[in-house]
C-alpha positions in Angstrom: -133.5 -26.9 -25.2 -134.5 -30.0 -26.9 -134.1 -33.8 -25.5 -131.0 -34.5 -27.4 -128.9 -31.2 -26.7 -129.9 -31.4 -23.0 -127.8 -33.0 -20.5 -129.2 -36.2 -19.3 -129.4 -37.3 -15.5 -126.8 -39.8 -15.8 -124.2 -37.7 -17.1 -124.6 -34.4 -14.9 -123.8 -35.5 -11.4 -125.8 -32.6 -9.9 -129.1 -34.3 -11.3 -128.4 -37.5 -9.8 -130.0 -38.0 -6.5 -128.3 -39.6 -3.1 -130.1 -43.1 -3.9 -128.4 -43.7 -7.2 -125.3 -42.3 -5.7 -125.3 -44.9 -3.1 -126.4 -47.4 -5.2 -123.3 -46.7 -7.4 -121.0 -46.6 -4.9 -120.8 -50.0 -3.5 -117.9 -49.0 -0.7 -120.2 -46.7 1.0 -120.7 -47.4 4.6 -124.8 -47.3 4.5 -124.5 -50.1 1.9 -121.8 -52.1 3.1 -123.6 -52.3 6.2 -126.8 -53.3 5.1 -125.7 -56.3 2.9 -123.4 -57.6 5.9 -126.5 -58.0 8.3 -129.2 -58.7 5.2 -128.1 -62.7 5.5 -128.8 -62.7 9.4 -132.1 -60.7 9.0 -133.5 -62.6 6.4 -132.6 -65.7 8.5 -134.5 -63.7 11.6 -137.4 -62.8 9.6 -138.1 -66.5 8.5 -137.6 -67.8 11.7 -140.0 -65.2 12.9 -142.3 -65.9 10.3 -142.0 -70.1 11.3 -142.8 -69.2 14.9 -145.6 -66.7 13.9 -147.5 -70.0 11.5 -146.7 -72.0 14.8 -148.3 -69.8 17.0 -150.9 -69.4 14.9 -152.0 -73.2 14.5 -151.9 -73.8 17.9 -154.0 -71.0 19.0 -156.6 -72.4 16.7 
């Protein structure tokens, strides 16, 4: 078969891995969990990241 007569990846859904399908699907429960707690994790990871330098310039 030749590129153009083939079916592409977008249009056959049986190509199409779980990732994209998530990634699609923005009421899935994986993703709709993940972007309610990516505020406060962010927020955690830069406060852990403050405290780290902190730590770090004292102990010098």
């Amino acid at each position: 078969m030749s590129r153009l007569t083939e079916p592409s990846a977008e249009s056959d859904p049986r190509q199409r891995s779980h990732i994209s399908t998530l990634a699609a699907d923005p009421s899935h429960s994986i993703l709709s969990g993940l972007v309610a707690i990516t505020p406060r994790l962010a927020m955690t990871l830069a406060f852990a990241g403050l405290v780290q330098m902190m730590f770090d310039l004292i102990s010098r």
